[in-house]
N, C-alpha and C positions, 0 to 999 in steps of 0.2 A: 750703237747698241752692241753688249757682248754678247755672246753666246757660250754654251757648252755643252757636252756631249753628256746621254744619256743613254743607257743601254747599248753602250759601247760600241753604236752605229748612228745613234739620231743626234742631229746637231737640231737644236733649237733652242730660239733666244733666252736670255738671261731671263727675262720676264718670266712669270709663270703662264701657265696655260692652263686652262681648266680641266683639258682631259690629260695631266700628265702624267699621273698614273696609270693610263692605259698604255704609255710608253714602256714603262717602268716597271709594269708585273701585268701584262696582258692576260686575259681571260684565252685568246687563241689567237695566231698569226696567221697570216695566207699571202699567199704569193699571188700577183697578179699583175697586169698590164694594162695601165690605160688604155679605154679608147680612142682617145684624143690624142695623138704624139707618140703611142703604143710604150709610154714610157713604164720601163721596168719599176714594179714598187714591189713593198712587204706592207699588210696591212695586220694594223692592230686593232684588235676588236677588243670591247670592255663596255663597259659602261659610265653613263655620268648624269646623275640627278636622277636615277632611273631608267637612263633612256638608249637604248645601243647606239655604239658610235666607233663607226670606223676610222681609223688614222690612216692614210695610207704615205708614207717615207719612199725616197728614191733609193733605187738597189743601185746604180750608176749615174754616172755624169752624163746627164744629152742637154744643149745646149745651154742655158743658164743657169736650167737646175742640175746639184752638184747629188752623189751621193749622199744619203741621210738627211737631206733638206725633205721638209716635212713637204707634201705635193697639195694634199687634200683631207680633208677630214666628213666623213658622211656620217646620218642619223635614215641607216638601211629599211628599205623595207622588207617585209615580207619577203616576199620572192625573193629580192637579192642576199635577206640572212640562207637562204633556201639556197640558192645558186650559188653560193660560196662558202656552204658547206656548213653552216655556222646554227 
């Protein structure tokens, strides 16, 4: 499968992806760190079909995952649009 870069830091697949416009023209980004592996991301927040949705992209390379590979994508609650500011 190919890939290509968007927003001049996200690599993801050739395929489309439903939220790619949240890559593309985010509604607000936020820096933040797994708790998992404490890996560094930028998340992108937008929406899709109505419904908030976080992207969150790698700031650097830690073991397999390379920078700009896409890590996670969450559908936030509450509290955590609250906690991150959003």
């Amino acid at each position: 499968m190919t890939s290509r870069t968007i927003n001049h830091s996200v690599t993801v697949p050739r395929t489309k992806i439903k939220g790619q416009g949240i890559l593309t023209n985010p509604v607000s980004t936020i820096d933040h760190v797994m708790a998992r592996g404490g890996q560094a991301v930028k998340g992108f927040y937008g929406t899709v079909d109505g419904k908030d949705v976080i992207i969150y992209v790698a700031k650097t390379d830690k073991g397999k995952i390379k920078a700009g590979d896409i890590v996670t994508a969450i559908q936030p609650s509450q509290k955590q649009m609250s906690n991150l500011g959003l």
